[in-house]
TORLUM-165569 format. One line per 3 residues: their letters; for each residue x, y, z of N, C-alpha, C, O. Coordinates in steps of 0.2 Angstrom, whole numbers, plus 5000, padded with zeros to 4 digits. Last residue first. Layout:
BEGIN
a = X Y Z X Y Z X Y Z X Y Z  ...
% end
This chain:
BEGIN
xxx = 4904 4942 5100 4910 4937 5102 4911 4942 5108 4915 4941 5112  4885 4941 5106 4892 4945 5101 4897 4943 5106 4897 4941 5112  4872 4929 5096 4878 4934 5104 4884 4936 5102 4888 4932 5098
xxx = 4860 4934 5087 4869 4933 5087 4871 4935 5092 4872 4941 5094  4847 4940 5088 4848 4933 5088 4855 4931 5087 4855 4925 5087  4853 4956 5079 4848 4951 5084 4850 4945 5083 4854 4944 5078
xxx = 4870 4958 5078 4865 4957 5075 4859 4953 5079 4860 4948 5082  4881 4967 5073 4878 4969 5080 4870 4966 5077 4865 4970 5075  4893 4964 5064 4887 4959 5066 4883 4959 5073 4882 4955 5077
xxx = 4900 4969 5052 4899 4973 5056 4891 4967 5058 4885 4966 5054  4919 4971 5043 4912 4967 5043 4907 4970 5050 4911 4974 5054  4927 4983 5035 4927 4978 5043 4919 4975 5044 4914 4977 5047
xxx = 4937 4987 5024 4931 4983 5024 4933 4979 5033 4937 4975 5036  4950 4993 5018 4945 4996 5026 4939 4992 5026 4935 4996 5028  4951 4986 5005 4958 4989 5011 4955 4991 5017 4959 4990 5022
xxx = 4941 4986 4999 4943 4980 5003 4948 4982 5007 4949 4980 5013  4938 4998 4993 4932 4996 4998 4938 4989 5004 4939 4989 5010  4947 4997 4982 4947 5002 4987 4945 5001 4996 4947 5002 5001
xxx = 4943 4985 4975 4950 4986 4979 4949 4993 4983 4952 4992 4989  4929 4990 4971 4930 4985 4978 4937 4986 4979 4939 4987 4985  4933 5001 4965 4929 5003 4971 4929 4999 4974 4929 5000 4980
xxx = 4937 4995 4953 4941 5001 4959 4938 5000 4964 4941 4999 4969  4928 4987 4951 4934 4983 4954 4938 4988 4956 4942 4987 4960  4919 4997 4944 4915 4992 4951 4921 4990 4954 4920 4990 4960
xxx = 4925 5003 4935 4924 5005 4941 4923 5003 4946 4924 5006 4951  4925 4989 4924 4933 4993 4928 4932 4999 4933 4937 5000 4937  4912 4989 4923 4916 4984 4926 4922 4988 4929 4922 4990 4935
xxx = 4910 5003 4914 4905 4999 4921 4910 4997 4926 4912 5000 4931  4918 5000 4904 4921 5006 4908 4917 5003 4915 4920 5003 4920  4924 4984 4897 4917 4989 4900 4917 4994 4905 4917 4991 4911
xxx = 4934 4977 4893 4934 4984 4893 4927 4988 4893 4925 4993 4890  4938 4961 4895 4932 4965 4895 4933 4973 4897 4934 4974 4903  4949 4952 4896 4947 4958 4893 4940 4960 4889 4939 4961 4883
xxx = 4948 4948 4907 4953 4954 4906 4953 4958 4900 4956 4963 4899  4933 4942 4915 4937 4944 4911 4941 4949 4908 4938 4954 4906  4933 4941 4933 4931 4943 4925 4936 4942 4924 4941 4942 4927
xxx = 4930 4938 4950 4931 4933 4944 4928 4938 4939 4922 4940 4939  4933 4939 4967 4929 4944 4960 4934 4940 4954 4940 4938 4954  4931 4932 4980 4935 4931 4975 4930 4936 4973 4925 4937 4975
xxx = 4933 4927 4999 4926 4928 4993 4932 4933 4988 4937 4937 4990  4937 4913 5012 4937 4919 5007 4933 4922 5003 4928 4920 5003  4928 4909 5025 4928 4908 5017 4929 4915 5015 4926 4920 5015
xxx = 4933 4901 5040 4934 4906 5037 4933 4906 5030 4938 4902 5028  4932 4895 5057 4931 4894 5051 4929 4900 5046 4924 4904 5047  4935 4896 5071 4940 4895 5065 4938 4897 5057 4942 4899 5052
xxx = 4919 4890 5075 4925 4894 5077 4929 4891 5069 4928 4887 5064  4906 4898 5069 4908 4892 5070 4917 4893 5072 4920 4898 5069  4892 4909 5075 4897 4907 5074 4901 4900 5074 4900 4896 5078
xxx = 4875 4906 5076 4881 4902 5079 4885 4903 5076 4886 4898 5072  4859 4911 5075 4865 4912 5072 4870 4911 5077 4869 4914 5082  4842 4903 5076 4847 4910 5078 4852 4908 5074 4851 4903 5070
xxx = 4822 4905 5071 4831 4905 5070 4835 4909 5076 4834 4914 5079  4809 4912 5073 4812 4904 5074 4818 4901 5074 4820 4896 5077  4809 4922 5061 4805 4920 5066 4808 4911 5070 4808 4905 5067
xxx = 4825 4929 5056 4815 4926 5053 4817 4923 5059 4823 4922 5061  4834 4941 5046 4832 4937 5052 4823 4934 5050 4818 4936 5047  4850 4942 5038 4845 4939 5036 4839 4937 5043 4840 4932 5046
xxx = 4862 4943 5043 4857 4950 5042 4849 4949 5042 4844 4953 5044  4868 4934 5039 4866 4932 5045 4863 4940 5047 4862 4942 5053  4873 4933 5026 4867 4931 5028 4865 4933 5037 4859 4933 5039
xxx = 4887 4937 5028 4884 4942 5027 4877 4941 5026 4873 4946 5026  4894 4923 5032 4892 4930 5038 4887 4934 5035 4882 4935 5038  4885 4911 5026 4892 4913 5029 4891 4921 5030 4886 4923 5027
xxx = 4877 4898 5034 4877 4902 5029 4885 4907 5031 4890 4906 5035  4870 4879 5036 4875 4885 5037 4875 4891 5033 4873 4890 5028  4858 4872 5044 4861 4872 5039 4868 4878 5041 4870 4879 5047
xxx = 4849 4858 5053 4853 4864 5054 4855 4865 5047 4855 4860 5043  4833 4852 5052 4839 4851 5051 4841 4856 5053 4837 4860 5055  4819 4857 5054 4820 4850 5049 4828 4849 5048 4830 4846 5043
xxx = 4814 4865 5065 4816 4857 5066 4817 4853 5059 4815 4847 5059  4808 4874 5058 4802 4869 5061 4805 4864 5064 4802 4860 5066  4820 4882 5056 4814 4885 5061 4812 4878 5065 4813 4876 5071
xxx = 4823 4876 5046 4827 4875 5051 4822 4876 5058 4821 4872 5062  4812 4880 5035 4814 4871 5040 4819 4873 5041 4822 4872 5036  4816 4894 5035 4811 4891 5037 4811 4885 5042 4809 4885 5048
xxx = 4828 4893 5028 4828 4896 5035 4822 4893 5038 4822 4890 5044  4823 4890 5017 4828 4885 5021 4827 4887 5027 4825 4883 5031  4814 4899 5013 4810 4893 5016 4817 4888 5017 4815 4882 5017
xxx = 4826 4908 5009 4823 4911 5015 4818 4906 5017 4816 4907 5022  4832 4900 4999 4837 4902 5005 4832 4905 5010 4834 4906 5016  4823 4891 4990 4827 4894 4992 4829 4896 4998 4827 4892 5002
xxx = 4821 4873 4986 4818 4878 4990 4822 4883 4992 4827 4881 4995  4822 4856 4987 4818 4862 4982 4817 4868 4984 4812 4869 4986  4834 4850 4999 4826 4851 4998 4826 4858 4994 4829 4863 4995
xxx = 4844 4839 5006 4844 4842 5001 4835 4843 4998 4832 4839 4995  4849 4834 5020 4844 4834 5014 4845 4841 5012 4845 4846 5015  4864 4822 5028 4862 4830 5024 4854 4830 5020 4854 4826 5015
xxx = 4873 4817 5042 4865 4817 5037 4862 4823 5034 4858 4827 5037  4892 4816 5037 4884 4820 5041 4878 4818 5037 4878 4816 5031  4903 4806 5042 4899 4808 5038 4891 4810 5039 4886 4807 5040
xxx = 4916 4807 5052 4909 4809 5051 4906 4810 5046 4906 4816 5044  4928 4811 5055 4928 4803 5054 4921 4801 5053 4919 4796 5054  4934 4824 5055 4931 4820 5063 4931 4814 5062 4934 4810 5067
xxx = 4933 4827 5041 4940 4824 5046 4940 4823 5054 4944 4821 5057  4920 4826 5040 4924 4821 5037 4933 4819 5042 4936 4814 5045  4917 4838 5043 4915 4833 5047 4918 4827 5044 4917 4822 5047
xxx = 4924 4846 5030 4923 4848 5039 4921 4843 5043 4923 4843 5049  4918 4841 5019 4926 4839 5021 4926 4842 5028 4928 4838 5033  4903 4842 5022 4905 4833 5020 4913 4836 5022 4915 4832 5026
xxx = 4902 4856 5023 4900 4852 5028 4900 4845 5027 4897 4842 5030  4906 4855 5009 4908 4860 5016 4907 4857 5020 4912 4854 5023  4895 4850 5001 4901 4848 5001 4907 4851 5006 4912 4848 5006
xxx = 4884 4859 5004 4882 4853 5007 4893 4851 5007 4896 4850 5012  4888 4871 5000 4888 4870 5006 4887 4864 5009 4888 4862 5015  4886 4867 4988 4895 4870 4989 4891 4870 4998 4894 4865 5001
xxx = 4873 4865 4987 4878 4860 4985 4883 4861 4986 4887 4856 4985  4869 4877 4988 4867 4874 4992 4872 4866 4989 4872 4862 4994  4868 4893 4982 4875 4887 4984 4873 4883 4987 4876 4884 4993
xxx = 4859 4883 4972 4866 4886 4972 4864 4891 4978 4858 4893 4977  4848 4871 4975 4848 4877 4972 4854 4880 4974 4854 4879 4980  4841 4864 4985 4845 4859 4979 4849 4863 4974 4852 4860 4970
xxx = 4848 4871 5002 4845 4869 4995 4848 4865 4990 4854 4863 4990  4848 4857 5015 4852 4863 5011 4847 4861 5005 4844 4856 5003  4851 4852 5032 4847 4853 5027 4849 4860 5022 4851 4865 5024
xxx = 4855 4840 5043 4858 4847 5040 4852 4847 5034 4849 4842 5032  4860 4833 5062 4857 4833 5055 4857 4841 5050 4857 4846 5053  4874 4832 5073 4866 4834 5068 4864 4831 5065 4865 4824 5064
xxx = 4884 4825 5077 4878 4822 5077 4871 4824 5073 4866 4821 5071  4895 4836 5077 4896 4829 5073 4889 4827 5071 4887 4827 5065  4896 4848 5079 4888 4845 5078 4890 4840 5072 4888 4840 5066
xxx = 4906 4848 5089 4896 4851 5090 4893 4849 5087 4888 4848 5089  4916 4848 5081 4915 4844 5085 4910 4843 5088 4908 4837 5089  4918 4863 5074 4914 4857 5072 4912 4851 5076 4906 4849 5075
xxx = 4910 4873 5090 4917 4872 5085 4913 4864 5080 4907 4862 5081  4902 4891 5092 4902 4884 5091 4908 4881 5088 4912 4884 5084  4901 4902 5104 4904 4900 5098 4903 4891 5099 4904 4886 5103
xxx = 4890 4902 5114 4893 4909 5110 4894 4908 5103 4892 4912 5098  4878 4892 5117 4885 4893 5117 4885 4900 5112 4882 4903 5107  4862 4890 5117 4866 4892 5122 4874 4892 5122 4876 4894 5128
xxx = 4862 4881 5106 4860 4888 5105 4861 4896 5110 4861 4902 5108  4862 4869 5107 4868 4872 5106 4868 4879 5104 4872 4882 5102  4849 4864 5108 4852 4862 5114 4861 4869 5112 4865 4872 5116
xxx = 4837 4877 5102 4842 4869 5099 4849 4871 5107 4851 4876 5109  4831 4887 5105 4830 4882 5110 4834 4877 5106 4835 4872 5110  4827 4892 5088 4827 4893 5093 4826 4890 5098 4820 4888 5098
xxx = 4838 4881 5076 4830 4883 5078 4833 4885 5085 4838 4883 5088  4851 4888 5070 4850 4882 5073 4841 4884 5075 4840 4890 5075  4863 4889 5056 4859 4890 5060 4856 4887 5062 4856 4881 5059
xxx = 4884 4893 5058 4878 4886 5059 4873 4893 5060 4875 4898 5061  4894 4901 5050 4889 4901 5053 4884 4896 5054 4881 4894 5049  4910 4910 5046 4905 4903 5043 4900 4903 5049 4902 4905 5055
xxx = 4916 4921 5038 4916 4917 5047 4910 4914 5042 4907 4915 5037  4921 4931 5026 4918 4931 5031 4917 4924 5034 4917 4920 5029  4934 4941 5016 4932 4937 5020 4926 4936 5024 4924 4942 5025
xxx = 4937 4949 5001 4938 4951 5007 4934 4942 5010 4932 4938 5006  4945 4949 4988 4943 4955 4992 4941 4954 4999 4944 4959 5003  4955 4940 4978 4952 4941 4983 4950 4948 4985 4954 4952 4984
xxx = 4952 4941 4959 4956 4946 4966 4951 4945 4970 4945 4947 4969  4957 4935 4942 4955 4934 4950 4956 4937 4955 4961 4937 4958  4954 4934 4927 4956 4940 4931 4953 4936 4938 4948 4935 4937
xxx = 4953 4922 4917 4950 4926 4920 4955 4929 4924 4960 4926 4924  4959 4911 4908 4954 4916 4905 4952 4922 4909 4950 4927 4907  4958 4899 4920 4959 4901 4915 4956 4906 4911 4950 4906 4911
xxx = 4956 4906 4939 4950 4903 4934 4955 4905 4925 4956 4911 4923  4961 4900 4953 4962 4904 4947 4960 4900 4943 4960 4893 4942  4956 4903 4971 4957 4898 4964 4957 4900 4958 4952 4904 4957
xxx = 4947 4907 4981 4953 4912 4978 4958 4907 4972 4964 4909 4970  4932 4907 4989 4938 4902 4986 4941 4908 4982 4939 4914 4981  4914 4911 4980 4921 4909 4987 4925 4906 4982 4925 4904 4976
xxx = 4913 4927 4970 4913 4917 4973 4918 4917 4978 4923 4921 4980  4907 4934 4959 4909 4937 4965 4908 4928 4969 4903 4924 4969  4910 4939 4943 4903 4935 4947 4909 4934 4955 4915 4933 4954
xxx = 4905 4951 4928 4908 4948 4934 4905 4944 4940 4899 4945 4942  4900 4952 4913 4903 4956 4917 4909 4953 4922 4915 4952 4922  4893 4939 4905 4893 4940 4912 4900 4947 4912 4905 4944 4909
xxx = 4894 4935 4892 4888 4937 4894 4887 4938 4901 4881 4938 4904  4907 4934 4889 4905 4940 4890 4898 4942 4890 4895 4947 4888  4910 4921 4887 4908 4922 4882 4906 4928 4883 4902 4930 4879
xxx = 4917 4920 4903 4922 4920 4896 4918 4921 4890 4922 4923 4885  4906 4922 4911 4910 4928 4910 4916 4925 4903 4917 4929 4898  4899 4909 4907 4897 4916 4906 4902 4922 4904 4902 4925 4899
xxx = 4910 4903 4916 4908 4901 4906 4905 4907 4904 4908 4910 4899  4907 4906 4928 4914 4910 4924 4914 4907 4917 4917 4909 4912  4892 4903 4931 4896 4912 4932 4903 4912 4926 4904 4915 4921
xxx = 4895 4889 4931 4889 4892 4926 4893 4899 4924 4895 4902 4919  4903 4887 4940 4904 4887 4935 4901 4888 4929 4903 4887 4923  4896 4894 4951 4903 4895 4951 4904 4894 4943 4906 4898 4939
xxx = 4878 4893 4951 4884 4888 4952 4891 4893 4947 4891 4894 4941  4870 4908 4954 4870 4902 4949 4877 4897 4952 4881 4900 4955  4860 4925 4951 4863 4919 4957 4862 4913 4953 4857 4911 4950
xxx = 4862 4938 4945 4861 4932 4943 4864 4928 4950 4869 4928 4953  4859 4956 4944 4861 4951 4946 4857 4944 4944 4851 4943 4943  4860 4971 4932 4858 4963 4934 4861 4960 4935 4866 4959 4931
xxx = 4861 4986 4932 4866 4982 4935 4859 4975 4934 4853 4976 4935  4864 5002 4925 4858 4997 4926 4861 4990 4927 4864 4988 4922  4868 5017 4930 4871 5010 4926 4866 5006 4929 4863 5005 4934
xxx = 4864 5028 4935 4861 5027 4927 4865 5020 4926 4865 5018 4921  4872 5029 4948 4864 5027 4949 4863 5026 4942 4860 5020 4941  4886 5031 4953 4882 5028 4947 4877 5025 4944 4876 5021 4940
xxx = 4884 5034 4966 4890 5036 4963 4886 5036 4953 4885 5041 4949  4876 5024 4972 4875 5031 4972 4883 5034 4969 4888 5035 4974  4881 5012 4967 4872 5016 4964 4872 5022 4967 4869 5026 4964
xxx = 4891 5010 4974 4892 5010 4966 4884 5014 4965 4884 5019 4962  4886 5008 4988 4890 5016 4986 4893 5015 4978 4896 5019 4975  4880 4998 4988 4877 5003 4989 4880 5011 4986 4877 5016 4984
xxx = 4888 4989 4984 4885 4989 4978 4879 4995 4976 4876 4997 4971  4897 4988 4993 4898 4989 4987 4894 4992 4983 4896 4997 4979  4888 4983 5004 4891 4991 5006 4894 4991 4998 4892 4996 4996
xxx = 4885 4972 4999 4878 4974 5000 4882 4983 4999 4880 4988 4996  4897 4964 4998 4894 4967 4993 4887 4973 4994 4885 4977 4990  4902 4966 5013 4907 4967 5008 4902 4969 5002 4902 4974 5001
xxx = 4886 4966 5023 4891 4964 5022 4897 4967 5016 4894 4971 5013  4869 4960 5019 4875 4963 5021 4881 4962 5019 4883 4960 5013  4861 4953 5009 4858 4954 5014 4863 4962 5019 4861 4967 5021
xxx = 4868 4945 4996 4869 4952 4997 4863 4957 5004 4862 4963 5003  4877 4928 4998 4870 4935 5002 4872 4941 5001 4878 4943 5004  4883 4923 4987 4883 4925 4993 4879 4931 4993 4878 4936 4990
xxx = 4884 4924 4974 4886 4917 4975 4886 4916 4982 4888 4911 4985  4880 4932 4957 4881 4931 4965 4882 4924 4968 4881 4919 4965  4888 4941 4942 4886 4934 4946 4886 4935 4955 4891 4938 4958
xxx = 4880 4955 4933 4883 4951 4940 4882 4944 4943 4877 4941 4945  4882 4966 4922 4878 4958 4921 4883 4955 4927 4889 4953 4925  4878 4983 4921 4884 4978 4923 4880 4970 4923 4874 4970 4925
xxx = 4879 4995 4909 4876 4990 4910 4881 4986 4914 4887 4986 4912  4878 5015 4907 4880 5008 4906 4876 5003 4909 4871 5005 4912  4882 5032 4912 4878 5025 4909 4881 5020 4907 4887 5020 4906
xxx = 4893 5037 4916 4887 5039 4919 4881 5037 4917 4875 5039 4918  4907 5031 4913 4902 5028 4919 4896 5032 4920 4893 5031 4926  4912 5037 4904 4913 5040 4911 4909 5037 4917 4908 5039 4923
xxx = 4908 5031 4893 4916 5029 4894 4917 5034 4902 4923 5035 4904  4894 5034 4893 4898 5028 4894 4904 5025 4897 4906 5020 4900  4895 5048 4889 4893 5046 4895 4895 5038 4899 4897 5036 4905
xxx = 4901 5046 4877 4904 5047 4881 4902 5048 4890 4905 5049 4895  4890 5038 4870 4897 5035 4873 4900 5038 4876 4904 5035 4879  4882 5048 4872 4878 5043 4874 4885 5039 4875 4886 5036 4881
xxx = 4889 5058 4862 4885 5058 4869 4886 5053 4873 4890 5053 4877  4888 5049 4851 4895 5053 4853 4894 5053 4861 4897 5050 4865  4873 5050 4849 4877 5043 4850 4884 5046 4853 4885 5044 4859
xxx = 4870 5064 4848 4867 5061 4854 4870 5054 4854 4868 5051 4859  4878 5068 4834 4878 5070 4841 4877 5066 4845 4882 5065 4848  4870 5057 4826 4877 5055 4827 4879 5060 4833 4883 5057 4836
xxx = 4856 5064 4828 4859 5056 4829 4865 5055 4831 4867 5052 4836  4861 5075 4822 4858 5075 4829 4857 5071 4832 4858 5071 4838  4864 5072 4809 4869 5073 4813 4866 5074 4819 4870 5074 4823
xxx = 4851 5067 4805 4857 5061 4805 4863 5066 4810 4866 5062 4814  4844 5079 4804 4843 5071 4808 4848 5067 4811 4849 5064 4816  4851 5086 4794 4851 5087 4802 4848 5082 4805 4851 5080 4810
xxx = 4847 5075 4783 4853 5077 4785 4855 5080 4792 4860 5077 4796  4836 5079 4782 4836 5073 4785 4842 5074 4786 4842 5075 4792  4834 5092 4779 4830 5091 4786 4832 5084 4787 4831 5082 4793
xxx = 4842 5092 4765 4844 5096 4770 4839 5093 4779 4842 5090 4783  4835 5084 4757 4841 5083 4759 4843 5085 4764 4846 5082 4769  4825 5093 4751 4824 5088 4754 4828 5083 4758 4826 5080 4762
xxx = 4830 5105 4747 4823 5103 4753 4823 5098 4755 4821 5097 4761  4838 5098 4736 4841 5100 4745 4837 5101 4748 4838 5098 4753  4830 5094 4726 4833 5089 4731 4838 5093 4737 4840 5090 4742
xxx = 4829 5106 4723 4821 5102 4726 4825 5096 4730 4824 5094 4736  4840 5117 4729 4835 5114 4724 4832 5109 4726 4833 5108 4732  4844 5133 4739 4841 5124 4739 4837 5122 4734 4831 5124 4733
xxx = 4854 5145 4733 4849 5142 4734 4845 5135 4735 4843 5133 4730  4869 5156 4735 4863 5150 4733 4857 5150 4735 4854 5155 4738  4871 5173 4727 4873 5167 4733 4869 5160 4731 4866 5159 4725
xxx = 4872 5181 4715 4870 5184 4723 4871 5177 4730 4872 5178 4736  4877 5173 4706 4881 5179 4709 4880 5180 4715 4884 5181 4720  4872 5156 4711 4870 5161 4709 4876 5166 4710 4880 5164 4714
xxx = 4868 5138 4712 4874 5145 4712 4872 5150 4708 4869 5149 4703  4855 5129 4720 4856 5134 4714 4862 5138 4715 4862 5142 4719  4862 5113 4727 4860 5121 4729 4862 5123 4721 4867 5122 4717
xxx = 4862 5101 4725 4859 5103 4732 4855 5109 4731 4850 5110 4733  4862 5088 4712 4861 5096 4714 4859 5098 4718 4853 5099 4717  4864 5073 4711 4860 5077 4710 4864 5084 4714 4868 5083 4719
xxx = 4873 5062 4714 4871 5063 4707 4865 5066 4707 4861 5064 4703  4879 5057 4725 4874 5056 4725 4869 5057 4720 4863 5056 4719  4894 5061 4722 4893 5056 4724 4885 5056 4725 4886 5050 4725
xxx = 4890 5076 4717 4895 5071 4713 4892 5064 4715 4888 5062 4712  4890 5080 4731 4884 5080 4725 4886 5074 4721 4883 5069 4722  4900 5078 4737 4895 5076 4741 4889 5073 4732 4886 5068 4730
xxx = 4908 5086 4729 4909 5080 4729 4903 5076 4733 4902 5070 4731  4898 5098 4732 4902 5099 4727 4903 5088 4726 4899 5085 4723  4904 5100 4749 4896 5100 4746 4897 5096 4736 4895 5090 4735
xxx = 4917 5101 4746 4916 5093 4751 4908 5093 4750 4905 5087 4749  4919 5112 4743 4921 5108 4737 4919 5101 4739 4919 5097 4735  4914 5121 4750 4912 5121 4745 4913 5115 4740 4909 5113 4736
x = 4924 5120 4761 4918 5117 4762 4914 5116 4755 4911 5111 4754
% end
């Protein structure tokens, strides 16, 4: 120890401590040296700290992309039992077009973003997790509102309305290949306005739209919810592999976990049950 104080000196060209027979002493620059000194190591404590809280998940940061109602459903139960598991990690969600999400995730200013479809993203880590049922919604009293389950053949003749705002353009394109193979091209508007004043002009009659099961938690005045038969969208977890943020790698335990027993659950007003 002596000799690491000693060299210390050496290297900063001043004299900490008086040596004496009877023992030392602080010279003016050890008074002074000495109280910053514990500063600095009470910093370097509490950063030590501060990562090892991090590398156990009991802090950190997750930056999420959404692309699907967290109303219910696979993320809504995800994302509840991540917060109580790991309430100090501070999560921002983003809702944005698929490939806004994975430019992001490649430049690591996204974590991870959660999308339909099971298509492999270069650069990235892909893992289906789980499913859900496609949905017409229809104003309350729409002629088709009386059926249980609906098939596409139902509403060759609509008309549809979606936002200009993600995912409102992957739904518009959805319902162009699903009526297309009737030999139908649908009448679609596209209107400025999120997902709960869609619902709205549905309500008023300005179109039907679609959403996919975990919205359909979603309930407002004037609507119901139609199953569509058959119809099914996978939903993906997209990051990068090598992003080693201890966050991320627990969030993707917990949904492989979560996905093996994930049973969706639609005891839902305004939905008659299959």
């Amino acid at each position: 120890m002596s000799r690491c104080v000693r060299d210390l000196e050496d290297h900063i060209g001043t004299s900490l401590f008086h040596r004496h027979n009877f023992g030392v002493t602080l010279t003016f620059a050890g008074e002074r040296f000495l109280p910053q000194a514990r500063r600095v190591l009470r910093f370097i404590q509490q950063s030590i700290e501060d990562l090892g809280n991090i590398g156990r998940v009991e802090n950190g940061r997750l930056r999420i992309g959404i692309f699907s109602s967290i109303a219910s459903g696979f993320l809504a139960e995800l994302f509840s039992a991540y917060d109580k598991s790991h309430a100090k990690v501070k999560i921002e969600f983003v809702e944005g077009h698929p490939n806004q999400h994975v430019t992001a995730i490649r430049k690591f200013d996204m974590d991870v973003a959660f999308l339909t479809g099971t298509q492999d993203w270069p650069e990235c880590g892909t893992t289906h997790f789980w499913s859900e049922r496609v949905f017409a919604v229809l104003p309350v009293g729409h002629n088709l509102s009386g059926r249980e389950i609906l098939e596409w053949p139902d509403l060759v003749f609509e008309s549809f309305v979606v936002s200009d705002a993600a995912p409102g353009p992957e739904i518009r394109d959805h319902l162009v290949r699903r009526l297309a193979t009737l030999g139908y091209h649908p009448d679609i508007q596209a209107q400025y306005v999120g997902r709960d004043n869609l619902l709205s002009l549905v309500a008023i009659g300005q179109g039907l739209t679609i959403v996919s099961e975990a919205m359909v938690a979603a309930q407002m005045p004037g609507i119901t919810y139609r199953p569509i038969l058959d119809d099914i969208l996978p939903f993906s977890a997209v990051w990068s592999r090598r992003n080693d943020n201890p966050a991320l790698r627990r969030l993707l335990s917990m949904a492989r976990k979560m996905s093996r027993s994930f049973v969706p659950c639609l005891s839902i007003v305004g939905y008659l049950p299959i």
